[in-house]
PDB file of N, H, CA, C and O in Angstrom:
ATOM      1  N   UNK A   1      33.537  -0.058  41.532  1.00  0.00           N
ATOM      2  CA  UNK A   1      32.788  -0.595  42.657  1.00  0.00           C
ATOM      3  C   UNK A   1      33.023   0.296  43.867  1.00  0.00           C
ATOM      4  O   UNK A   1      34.142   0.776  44.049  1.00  0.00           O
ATOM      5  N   UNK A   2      31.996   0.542  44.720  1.00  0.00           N
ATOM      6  H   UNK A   2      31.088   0.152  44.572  1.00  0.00           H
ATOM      7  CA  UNK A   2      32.158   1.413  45.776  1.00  0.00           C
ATOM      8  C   UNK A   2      31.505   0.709  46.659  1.00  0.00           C
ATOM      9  O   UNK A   2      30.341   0.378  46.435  1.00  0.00           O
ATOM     10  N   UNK A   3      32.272   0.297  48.034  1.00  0.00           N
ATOM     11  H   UNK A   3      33.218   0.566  48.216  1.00  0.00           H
ATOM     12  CA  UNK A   3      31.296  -0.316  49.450  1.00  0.00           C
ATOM     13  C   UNK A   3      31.266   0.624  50.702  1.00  0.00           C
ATOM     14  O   UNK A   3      32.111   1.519  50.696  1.00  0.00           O
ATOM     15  N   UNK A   4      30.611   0.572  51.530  1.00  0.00           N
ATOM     16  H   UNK A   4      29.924  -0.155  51.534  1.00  0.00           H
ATOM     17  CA  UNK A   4      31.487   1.159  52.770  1.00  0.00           C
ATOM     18  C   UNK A   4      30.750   0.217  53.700  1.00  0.00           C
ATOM     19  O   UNK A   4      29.956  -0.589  53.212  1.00  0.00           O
ATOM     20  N   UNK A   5      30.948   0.262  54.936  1.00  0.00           N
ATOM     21  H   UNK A   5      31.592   0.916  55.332  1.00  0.00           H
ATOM     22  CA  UNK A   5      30.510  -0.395  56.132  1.00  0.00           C
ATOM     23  C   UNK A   5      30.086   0.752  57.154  1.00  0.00           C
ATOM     24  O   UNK A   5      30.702   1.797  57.364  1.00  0.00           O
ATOM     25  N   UNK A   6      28.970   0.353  57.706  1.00  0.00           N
ATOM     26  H   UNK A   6      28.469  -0.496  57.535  1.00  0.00           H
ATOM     27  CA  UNK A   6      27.781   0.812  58.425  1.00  0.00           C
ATOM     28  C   UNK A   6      27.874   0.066  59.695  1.00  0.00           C
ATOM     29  O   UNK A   6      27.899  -1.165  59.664  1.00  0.00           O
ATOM     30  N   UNK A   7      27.933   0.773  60.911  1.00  0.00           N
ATOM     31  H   UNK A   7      27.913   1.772  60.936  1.00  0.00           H
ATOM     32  CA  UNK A   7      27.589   0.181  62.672  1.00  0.00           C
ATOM     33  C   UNK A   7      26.625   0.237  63.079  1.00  0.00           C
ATOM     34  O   UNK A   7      26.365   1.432  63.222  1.00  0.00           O
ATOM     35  N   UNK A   8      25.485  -0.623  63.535  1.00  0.00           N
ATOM     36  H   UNK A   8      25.696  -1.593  63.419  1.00  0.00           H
ATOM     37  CA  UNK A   8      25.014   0.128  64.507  1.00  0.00           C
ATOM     38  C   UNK A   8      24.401  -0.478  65.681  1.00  0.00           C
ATOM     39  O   UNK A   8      23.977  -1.621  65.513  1.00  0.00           O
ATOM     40  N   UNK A   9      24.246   0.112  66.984  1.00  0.00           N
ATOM     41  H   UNK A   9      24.591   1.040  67.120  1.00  0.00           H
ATOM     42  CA  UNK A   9      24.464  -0.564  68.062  1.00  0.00           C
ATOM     43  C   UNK A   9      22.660  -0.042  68.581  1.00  0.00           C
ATOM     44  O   UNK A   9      22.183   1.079  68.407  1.00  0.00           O
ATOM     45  N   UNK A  10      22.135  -0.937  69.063  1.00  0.00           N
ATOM     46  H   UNK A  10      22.523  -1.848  69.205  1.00  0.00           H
ATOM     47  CA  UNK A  10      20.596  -0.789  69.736  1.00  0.00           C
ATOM     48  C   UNK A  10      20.022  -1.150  70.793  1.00  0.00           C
ATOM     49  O   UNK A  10      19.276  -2.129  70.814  1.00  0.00           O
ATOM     50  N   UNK A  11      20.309  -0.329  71.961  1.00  0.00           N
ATOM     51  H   UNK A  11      20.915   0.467  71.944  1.00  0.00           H
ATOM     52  CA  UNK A  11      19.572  -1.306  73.279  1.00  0.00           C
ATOM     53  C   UNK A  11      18.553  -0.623  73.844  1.00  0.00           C
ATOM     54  O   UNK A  11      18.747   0.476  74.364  1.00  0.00           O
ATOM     55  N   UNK A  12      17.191  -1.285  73.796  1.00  0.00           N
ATOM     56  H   UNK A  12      17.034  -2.177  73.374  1.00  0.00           H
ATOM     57  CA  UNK A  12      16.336  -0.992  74.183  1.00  0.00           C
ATOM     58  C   UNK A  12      15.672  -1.667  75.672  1.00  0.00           C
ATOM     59  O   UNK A  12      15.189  -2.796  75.600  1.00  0.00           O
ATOM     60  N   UNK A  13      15.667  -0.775  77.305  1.00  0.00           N
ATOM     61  H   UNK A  13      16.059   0.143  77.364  1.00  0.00           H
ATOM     62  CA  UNK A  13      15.663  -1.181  78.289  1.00  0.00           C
ATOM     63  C   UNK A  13      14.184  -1.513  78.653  1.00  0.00           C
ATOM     64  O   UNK A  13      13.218  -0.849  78.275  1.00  0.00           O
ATOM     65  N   UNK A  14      14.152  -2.204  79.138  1.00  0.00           N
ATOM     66  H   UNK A  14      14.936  -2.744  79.445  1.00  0.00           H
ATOM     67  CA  UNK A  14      12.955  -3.208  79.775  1.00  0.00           C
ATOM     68  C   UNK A  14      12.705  -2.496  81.313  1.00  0.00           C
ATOM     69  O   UNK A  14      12.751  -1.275  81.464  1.00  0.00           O
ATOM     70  N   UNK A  15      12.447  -3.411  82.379  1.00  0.00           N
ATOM     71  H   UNK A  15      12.410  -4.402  82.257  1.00  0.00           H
ATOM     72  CA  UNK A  15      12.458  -2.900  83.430  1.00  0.00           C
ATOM     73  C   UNK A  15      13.247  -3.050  84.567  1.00  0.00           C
ATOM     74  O   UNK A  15      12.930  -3.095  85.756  1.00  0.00           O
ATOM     75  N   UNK A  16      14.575  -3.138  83.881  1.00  0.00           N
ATOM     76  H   UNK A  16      14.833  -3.102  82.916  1.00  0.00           H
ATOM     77  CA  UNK A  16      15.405  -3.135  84.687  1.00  0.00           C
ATOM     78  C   UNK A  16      15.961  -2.068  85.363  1.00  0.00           C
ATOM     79  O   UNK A  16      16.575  -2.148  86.427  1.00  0.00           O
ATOM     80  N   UNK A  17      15.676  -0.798  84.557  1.00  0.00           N
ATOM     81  H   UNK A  17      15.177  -0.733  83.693  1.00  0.00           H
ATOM     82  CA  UNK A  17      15.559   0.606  84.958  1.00  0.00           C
ATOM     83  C   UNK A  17      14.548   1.361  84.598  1.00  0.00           C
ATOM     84  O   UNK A  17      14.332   1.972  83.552  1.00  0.00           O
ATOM     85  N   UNK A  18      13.510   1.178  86.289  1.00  0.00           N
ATOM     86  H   UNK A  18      13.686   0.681  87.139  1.00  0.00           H
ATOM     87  CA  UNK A  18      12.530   1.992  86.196  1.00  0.00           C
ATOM     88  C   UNK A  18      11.611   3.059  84.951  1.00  0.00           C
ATOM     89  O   UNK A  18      10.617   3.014  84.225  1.00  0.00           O
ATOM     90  N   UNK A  19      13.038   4.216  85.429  1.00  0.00           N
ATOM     91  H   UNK A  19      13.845   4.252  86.019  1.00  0.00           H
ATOM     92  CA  UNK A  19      12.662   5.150  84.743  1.00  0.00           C
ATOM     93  C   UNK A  19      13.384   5.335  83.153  1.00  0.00           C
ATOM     94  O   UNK A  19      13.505   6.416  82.576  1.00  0.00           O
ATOM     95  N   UNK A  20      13.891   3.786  82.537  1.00  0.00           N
ATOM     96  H   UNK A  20      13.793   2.908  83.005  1.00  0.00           H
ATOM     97  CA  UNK A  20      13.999   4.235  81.680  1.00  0.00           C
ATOM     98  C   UNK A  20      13.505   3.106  80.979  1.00  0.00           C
ATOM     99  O   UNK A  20      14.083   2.572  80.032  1.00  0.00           O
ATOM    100  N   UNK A  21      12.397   2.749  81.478  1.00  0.00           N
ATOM    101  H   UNK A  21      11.927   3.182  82.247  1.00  0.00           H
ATOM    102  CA  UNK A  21      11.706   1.439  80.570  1.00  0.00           C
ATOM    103  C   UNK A  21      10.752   2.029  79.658  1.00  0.00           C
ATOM    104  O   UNK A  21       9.885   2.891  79.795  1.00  0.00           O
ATOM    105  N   UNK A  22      11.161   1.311  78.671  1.00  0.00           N
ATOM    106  H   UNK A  22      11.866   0.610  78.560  1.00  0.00           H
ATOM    107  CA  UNK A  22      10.311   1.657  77.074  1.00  0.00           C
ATOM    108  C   UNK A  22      11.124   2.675  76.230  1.00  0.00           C
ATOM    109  O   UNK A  22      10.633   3.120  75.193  1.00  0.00           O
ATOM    110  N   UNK A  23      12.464   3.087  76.686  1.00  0.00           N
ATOM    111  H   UNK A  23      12.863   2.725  77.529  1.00  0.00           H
ATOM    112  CA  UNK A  23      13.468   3.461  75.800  1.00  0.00           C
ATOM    113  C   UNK A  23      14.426   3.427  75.038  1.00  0.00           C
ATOM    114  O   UNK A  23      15.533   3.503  75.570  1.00  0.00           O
ATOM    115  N   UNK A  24      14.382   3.347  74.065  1.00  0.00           N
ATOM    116  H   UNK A  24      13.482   3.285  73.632  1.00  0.00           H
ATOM    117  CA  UNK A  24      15.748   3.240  73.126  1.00  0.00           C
ATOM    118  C   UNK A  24      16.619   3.818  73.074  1.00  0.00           C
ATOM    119  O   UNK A  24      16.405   5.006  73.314  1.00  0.00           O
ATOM    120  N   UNK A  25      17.802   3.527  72.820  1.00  0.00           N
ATOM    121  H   UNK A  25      17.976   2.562  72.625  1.00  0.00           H
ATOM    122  CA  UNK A  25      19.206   4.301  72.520  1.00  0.00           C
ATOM    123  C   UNK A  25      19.928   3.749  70.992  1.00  0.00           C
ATOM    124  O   UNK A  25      20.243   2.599  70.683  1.00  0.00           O
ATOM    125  N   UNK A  26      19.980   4.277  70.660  1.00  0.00           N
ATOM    126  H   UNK A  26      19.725   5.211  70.910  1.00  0.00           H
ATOM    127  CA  UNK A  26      20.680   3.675  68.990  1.00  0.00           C
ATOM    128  C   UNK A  26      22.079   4.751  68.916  1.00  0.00           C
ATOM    129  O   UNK A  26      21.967   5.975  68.989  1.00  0.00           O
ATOM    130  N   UNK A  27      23.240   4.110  68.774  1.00  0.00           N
ATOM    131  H   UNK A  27      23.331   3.116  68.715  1.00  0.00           H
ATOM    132  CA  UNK A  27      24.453   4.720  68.681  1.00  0.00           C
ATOM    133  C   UNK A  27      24.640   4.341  67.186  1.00  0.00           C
ATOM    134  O   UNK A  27      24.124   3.265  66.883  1.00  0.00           O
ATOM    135  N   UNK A  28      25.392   5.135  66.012  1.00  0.00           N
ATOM    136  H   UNK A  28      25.812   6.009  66.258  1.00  0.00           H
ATOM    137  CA  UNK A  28      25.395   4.413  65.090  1.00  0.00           C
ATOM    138  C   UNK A  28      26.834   5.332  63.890  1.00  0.00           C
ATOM    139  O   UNK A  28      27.095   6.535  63.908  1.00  0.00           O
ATOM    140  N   UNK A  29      27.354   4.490  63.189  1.00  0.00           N
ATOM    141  H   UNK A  29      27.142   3.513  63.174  1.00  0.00           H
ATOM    142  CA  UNK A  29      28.290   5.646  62.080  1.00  0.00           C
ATOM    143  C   UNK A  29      28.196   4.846  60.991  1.00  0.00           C
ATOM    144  O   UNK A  29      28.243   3.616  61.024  1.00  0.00           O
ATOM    145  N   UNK A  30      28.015   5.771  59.669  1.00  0.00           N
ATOM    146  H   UNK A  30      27.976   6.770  59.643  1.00  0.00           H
ATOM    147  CA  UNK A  30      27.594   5.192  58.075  1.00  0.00           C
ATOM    148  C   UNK A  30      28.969   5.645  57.606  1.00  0.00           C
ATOM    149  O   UNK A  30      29.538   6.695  57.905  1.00  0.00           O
ATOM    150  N   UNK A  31      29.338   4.802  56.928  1.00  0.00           N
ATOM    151  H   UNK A  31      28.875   3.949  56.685  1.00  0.00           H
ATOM    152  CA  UNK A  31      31.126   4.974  56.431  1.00  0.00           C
ATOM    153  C   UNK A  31      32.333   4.942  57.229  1.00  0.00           C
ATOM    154  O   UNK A  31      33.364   5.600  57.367  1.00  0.00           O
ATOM    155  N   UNK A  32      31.792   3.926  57.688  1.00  0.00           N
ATOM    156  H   UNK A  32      30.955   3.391  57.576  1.00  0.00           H
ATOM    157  CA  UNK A  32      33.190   3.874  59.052  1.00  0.00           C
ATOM    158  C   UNK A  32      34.652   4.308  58.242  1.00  0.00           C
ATOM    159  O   UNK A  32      35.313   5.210  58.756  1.00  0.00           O
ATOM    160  N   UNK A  33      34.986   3.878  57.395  1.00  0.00           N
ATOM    161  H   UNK A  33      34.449   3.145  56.978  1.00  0.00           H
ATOM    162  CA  UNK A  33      36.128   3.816  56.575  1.00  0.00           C
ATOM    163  C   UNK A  33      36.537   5.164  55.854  1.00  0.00           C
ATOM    164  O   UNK A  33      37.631   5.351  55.322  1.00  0.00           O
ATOM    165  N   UNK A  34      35.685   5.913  55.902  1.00  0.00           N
ATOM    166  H   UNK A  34      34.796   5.762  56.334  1.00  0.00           H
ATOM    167  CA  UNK A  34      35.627   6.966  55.457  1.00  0.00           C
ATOM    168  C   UNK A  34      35.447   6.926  54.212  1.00  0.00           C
ATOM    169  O   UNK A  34      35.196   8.067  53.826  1.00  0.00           O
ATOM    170  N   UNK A  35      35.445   5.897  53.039  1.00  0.00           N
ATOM    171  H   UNK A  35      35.648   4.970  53.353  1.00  0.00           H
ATOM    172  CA  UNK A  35      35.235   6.155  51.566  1.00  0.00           C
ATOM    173  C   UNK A  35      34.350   7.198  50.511  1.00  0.00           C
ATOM    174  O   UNK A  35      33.180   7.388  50.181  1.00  0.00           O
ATOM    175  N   UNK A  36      35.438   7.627  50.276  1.00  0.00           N
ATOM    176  H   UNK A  36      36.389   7.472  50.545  1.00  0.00           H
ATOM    177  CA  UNK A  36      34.808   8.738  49.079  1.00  0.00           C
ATOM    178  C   UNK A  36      34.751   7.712  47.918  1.00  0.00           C
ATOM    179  O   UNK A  36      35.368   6.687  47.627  1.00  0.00           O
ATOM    180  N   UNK A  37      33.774   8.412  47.400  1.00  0.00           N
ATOM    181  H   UNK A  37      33.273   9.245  47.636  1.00  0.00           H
ATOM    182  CA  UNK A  37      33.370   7.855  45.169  1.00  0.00           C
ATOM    183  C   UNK A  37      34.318   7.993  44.833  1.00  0.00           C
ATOM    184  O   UNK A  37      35.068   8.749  45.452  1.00  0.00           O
ATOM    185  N   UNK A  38      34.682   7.416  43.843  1.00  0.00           N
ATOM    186  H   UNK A  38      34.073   6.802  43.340  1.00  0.00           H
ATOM    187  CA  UNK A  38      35.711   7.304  42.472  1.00  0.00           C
ATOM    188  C   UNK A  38      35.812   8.909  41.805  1.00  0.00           C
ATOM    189  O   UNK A  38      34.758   9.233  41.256  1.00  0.00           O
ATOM    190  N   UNK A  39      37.153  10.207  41.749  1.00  0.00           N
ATOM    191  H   UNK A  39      38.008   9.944  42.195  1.00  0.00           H
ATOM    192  CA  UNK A  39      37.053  10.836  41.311  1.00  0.00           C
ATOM    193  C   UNK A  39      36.886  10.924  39.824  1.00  0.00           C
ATOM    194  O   UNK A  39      37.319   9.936  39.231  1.00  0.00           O
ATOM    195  N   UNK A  40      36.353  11.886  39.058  1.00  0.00           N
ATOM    196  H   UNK A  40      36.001  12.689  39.540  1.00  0.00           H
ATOM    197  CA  UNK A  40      35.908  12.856  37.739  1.00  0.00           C
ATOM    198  C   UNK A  40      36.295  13.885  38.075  1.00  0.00           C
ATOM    199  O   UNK A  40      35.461  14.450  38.781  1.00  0.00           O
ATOM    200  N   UNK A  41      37.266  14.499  37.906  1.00  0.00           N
ATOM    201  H   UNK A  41      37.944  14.040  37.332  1.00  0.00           H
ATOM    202  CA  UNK A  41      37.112  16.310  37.590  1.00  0.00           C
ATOM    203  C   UNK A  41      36.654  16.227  36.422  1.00  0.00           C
ATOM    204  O   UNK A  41      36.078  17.306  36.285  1.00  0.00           O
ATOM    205  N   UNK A  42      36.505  15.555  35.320  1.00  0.00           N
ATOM    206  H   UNK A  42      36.972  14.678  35.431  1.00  0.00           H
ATOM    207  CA  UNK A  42      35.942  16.565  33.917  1.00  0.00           C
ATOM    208  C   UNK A  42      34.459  16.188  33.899  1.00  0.00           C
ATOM    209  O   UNK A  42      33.861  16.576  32.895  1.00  0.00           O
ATOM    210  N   UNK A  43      33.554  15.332  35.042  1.00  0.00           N
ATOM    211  H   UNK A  43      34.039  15.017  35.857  1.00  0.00           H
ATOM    212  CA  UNK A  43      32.619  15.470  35.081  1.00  0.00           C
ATOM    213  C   UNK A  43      31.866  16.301  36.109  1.00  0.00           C
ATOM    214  O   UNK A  43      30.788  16.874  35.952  1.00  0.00           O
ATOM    215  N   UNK A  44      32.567  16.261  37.092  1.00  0.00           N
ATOM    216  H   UNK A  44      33.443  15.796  37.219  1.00  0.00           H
ATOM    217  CA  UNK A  44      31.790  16.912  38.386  1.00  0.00           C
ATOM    218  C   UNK A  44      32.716  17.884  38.980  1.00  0.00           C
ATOM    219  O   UNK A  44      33.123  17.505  40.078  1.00  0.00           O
ATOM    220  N   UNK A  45      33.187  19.047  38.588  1.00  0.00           N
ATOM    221  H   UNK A  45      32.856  19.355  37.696  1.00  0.00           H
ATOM    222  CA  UNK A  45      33.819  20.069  39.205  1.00  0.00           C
ATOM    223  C   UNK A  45      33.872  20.656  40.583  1.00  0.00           C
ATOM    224  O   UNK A  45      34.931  21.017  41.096  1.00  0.00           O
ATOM    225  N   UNK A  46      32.656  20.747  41.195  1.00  0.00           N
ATOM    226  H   UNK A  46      31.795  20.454  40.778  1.00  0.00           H
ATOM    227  CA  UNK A  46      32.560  21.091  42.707  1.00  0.00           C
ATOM    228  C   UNK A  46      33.739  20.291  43.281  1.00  0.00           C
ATOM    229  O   UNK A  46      34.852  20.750  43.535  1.00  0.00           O
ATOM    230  N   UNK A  47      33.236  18.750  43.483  1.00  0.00           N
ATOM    231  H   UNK A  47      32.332  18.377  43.277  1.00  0.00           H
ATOM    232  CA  UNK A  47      33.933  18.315  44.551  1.00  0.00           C
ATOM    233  C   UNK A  47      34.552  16.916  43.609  1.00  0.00           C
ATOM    234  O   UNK A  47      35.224  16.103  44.243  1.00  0.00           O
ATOM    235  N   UNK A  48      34.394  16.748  42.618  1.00  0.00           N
ATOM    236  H   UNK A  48      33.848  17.409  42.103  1.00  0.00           H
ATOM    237  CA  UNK A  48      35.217  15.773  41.268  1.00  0.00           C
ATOM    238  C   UNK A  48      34.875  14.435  41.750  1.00  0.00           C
ATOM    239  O   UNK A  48      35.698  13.550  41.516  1.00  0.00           O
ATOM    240  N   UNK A  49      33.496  14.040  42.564  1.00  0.00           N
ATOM    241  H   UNK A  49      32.827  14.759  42.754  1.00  0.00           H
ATOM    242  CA  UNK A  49      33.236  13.356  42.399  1.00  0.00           C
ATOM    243  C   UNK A  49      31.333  13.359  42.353  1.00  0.00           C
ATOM    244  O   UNK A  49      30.737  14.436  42.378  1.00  0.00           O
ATOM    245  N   UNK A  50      30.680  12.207  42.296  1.00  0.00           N
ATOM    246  H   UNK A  50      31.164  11.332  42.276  1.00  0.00           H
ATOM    247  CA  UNK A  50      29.313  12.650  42.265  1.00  0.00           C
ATOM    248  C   UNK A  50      28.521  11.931  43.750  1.00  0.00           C
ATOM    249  O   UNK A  50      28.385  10.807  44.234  1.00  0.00           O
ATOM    250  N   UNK A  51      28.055  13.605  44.143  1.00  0.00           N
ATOM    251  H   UNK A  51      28.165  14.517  43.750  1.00  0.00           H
ATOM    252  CA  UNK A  51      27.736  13.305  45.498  1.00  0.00           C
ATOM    253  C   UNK A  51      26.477  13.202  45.627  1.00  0.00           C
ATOM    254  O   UNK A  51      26.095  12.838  46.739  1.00  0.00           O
ATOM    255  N   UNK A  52      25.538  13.448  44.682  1.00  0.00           N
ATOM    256  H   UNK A  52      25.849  13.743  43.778  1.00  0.00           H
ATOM    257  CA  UNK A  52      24.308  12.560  44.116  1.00  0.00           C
ATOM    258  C   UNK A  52      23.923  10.972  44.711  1.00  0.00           C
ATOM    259  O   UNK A  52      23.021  10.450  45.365  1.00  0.00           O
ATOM    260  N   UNK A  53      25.293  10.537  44.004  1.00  0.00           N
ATOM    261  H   UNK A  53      26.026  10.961  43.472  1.00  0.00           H
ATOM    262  CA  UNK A  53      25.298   8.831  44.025  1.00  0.00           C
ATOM    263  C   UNK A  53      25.873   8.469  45.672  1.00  0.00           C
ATOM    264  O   UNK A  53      25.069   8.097  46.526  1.00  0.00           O
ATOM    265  N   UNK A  54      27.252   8.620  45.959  1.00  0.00           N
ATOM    266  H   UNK A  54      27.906   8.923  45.265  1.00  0.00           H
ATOM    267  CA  UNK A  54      27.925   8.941  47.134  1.00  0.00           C
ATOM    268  C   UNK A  54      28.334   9.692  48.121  1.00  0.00           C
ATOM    269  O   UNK A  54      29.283   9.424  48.858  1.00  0.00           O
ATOM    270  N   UNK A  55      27.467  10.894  48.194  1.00  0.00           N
ATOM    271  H   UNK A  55      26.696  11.111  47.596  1.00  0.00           H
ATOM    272  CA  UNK A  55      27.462  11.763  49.085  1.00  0.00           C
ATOM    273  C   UNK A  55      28.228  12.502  49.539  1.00  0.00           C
ATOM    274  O   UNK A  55      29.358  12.053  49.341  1.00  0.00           O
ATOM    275  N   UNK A  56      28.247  13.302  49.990  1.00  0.00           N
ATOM    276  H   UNK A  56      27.329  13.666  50.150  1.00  0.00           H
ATOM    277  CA  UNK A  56      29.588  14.736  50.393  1.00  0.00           C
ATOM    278  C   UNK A  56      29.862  14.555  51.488  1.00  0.00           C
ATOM    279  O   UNK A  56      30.936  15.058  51.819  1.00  0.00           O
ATOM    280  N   UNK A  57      29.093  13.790  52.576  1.00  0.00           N
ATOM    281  H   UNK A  57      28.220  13.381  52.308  1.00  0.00           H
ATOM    282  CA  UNK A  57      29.834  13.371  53.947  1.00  0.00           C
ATOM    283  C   UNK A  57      30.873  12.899  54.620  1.00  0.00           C
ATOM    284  O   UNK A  57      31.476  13.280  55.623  1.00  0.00           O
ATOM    285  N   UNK A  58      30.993  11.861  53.778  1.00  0.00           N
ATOM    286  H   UNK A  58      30.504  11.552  52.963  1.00  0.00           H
ATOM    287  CA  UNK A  58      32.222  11.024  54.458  1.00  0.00           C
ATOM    288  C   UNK A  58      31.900  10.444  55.686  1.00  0.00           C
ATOM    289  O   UNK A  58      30.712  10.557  55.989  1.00  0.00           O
ATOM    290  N   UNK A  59      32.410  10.024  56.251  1.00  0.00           N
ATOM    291  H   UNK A  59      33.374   9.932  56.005  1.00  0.00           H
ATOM    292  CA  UNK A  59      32.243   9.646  57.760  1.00  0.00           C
ATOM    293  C   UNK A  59      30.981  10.407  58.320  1.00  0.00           C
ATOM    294  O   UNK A  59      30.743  11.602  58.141  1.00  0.00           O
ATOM    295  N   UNK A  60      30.134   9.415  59.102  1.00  0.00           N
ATOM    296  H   UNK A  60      30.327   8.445  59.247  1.00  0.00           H
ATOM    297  CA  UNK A  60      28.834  10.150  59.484  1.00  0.00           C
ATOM    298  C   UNK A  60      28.601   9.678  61.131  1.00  0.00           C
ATOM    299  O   UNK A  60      27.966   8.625  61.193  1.00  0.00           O
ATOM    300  N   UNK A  61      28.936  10.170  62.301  1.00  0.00           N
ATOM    301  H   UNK A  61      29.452  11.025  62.251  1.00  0.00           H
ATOM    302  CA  UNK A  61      28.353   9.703  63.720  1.00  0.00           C
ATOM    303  C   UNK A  61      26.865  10.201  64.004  1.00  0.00           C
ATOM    304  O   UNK A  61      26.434  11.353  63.965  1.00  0.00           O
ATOM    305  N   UNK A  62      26.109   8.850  64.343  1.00  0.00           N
ATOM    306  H   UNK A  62      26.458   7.914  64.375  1.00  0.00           H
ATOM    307  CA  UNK A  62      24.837   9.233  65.236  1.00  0.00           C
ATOM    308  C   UNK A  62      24.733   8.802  66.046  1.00  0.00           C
ATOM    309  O   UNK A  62      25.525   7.960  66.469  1.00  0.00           O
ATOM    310  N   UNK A  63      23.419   9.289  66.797  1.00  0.00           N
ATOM    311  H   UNK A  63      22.776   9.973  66.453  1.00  0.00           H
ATOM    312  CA  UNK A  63      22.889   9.100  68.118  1.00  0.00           C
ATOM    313  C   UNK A  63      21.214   9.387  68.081  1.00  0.00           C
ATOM    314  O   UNK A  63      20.856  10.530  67.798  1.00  0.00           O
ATOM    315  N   UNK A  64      20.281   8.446  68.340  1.00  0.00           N
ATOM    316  H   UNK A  64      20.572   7.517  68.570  1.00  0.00           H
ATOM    317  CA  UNK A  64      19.032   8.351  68.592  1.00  0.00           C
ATOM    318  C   UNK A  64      18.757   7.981  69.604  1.00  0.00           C
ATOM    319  O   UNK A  64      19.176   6.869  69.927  1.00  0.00           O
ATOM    320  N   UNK A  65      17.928   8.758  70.552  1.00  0.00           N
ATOM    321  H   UNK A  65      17.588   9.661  70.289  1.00  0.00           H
ATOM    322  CA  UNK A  65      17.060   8.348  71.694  1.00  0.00           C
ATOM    323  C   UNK A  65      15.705   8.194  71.601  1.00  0.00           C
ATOM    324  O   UNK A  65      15.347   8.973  70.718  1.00  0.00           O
ATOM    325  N   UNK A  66      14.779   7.620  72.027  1.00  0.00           N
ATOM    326  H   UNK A  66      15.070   6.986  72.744  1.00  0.00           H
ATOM    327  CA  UNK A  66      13.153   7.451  71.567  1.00  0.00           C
ATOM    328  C   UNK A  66      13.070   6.615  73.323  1.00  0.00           C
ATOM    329  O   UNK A  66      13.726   5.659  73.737  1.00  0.00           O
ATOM    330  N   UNK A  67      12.280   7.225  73.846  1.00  0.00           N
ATOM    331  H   UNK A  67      11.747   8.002  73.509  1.00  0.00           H
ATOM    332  CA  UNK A  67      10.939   6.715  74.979  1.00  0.00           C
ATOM    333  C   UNK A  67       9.236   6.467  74.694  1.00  0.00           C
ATOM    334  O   UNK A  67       8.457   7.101  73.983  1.00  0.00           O
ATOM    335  N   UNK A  68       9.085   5.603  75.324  1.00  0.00           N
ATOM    336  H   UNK A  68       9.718   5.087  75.902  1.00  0.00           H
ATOM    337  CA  UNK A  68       7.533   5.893  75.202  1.00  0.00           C
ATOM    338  C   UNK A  68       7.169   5.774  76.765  1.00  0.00           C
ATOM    339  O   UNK A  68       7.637   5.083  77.671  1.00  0.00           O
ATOM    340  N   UNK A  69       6.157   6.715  76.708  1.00  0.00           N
ATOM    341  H   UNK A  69       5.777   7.276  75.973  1.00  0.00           H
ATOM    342  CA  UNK A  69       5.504   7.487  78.039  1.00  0.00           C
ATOM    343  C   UNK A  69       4.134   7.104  77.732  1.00  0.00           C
ATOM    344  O   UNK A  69       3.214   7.457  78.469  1.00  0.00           O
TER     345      UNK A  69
END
């Protein structure tokens, strides 16, 4: 079994600030925990696990901004 936990934070301003009404901000991190897949070396040699299924990242920080004008 493999889980991880995902954040993410979204505030989108109205007109409480002028010049930033009709914009979004999205702060966000996928794998807070950092969890790697279940290792295989005798299946998956690169990195001995499969990053196909669970990915080679690990810990991931974002940031999205979006306006409309």
């Amino acid at each position: 079994s493999f889980n991880t936990v995902d954040l993410l934070f979204s505030k989108t301003f109205g007109t409480e600030i002028p010049y930033l009404a009709g914009a979004k901000i999205t702060l966000g991190v996928n794998n807070l925990f950092n969890r790697f897949g279940n290792l295989d070396p005798n299946t998956f040699t690169d990195s001995n696990v499969d990053t196909g299924t669970f990915g080679a990242i690990g810990r991931f920080f974002y940031v999205d901004a979006k306006i409309k004008f």
